[in-house]
SESEMAR-95146 format. One record per residue (C-alpha): residue number from 1; residue in three letters; z, y, x. Coordinates in pm, 1 decimal. Example, Ala and Ser with C-alpha at 12.3 -4.5 7.8 and 13.67 -1.06 7.14 Angstrom:
BEGIN
[drenmar 1,ALA,[780.0,-450.0,1230.0]] [drenmar 2,SER,[714.0,-106.0,1367.0]] 
END
This chain:
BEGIN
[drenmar 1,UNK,[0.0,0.0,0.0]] [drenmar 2,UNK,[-134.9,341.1,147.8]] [drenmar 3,UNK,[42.8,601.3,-44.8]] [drenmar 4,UNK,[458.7,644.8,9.2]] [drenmar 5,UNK,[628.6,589.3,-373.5]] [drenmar 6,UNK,[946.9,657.0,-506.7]] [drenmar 7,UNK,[1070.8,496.2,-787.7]] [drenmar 8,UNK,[1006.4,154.1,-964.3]] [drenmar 9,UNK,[824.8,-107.4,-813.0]] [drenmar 10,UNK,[768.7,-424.6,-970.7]] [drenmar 11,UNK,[602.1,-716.7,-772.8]] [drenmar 12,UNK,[460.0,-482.9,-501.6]] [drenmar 13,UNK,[273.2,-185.4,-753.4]] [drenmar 14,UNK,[415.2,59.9,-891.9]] [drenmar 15,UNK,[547.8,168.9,-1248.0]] [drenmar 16,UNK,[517.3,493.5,-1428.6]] [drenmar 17,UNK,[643.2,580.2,-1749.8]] [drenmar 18,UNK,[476.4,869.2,-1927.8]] [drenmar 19,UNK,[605.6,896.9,-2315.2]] [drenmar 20,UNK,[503.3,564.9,-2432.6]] [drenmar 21,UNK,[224.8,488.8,-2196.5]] [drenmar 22,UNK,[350.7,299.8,-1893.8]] [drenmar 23,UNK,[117.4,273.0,-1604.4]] [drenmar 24,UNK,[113.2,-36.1,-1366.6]] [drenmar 25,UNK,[-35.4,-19.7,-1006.9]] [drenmar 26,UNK,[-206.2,305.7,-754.9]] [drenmar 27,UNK,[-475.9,537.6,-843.6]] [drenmar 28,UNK,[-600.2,513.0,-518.0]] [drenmar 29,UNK,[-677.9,122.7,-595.9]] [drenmar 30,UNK,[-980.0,3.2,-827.7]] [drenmar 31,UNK,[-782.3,-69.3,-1087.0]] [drenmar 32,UNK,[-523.9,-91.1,-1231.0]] [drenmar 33,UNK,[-316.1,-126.5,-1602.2]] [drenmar 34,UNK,[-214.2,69.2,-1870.8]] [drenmar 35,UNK,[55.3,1.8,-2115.2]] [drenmar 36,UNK,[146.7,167.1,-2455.6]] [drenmar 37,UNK,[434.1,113.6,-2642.0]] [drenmar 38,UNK,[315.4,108.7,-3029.0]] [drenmar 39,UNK,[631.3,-15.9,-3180.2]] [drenmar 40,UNK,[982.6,-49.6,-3087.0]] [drenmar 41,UNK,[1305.8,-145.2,-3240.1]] [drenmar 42,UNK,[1687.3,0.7,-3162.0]] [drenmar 43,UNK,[1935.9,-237.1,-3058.2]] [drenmar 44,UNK,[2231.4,-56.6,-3031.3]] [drenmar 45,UNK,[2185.1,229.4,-2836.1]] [drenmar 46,UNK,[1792.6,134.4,-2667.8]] [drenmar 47,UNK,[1502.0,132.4,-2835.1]] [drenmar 48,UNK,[1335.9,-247.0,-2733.2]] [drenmar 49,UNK,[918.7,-241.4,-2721.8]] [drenmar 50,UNK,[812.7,-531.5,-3006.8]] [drenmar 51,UNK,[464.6,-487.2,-2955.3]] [drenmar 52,UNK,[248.3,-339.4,-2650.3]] [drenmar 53,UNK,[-143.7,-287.9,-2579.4]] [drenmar 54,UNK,[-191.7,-377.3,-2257.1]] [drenmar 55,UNK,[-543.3,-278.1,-2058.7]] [drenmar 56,UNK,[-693.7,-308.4,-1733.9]] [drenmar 57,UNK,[-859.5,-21.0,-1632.4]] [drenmar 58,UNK,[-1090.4,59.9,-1412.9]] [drenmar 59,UNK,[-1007.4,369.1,-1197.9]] [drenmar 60,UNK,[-1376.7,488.7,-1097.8]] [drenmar 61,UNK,[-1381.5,827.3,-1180.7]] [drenmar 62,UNK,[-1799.8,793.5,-1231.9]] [drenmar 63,UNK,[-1763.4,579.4,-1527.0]] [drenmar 64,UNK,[-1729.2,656.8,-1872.5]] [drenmar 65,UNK,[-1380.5,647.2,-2027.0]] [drenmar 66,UNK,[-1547.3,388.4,-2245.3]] [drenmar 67,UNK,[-1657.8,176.0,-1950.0]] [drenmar 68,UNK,[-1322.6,182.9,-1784.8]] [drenmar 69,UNK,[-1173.4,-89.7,-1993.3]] [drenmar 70,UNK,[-1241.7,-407.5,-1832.2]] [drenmar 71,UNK,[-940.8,-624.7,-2047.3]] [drenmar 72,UNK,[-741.9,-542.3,-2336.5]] [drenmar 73,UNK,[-468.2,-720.7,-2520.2]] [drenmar 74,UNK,[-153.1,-691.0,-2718.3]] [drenmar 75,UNK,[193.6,-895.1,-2671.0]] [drenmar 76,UNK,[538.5,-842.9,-2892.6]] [drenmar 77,UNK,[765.5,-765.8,-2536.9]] [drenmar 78,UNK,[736.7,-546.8,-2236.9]] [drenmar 79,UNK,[810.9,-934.9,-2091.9]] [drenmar 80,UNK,[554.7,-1041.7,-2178.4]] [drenmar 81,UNK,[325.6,-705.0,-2120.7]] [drenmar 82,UNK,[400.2,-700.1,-1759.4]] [drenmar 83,UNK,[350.3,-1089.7,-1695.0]] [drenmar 84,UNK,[3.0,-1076.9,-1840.0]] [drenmar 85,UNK,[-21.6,-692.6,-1629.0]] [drenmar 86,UNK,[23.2,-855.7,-1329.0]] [drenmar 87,UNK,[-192.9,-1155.1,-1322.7]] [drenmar 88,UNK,[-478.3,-896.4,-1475.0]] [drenmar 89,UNK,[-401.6,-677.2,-1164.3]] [drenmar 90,UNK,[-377.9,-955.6,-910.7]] [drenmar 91,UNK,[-663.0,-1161.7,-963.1]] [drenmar 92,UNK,[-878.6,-787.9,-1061.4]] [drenmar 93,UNK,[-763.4,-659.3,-643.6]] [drenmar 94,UNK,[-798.3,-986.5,-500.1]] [drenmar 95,UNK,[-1074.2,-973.2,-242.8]] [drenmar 96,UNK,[-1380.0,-1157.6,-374.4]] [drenmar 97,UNK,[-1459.7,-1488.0,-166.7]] 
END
């Protein structure tokens, strides 16, 4: 990883949290994958994500906003959001044999 980060790293990339749009991995990268909360429920005092959109995204700032989505899916827990996240990421930045 090129850039210095501070803050949340899961598995090596990094996390950002922007209202209910968490994003998962480095600009500078090719991709990377964008989560957003679209409903959550309180449990005593935190508000648990039930269900999340989850896309890969590709980070080429030539291509249309339309062409930048390379996967999409939804899951019922940030769980199971980031599992699926990370594989996407993984296998989408491993070199190419």
């Amino acid at each position: 990883m090129s850039e210095t980060t501070s803050g949340l790293i899961y598995k090596g990339h990094p996390l950002r949290r922007v209202d209910n749009v968490i994003y998962f991995g480095t600009m500078s990268q090719p991709y990377i994958v964008m989560m957003q909360i679209l409903d959550s429920r309180k449990e005593q005092d935190l508000d648990v994500a039930t269900r999340i959109s989850i896309q890969l995204q590709s980070t080429d700032p030539k291509a249309k906003a339309s062409d930048r989505v390379i996967k999409k899916s939804e899951k019922d827990s940030l769980y199971s959001a980031l599992d699926i996240a990370t594989i996407w990421l993984e296998r989408a930045l491993a070199p190419s044999k």
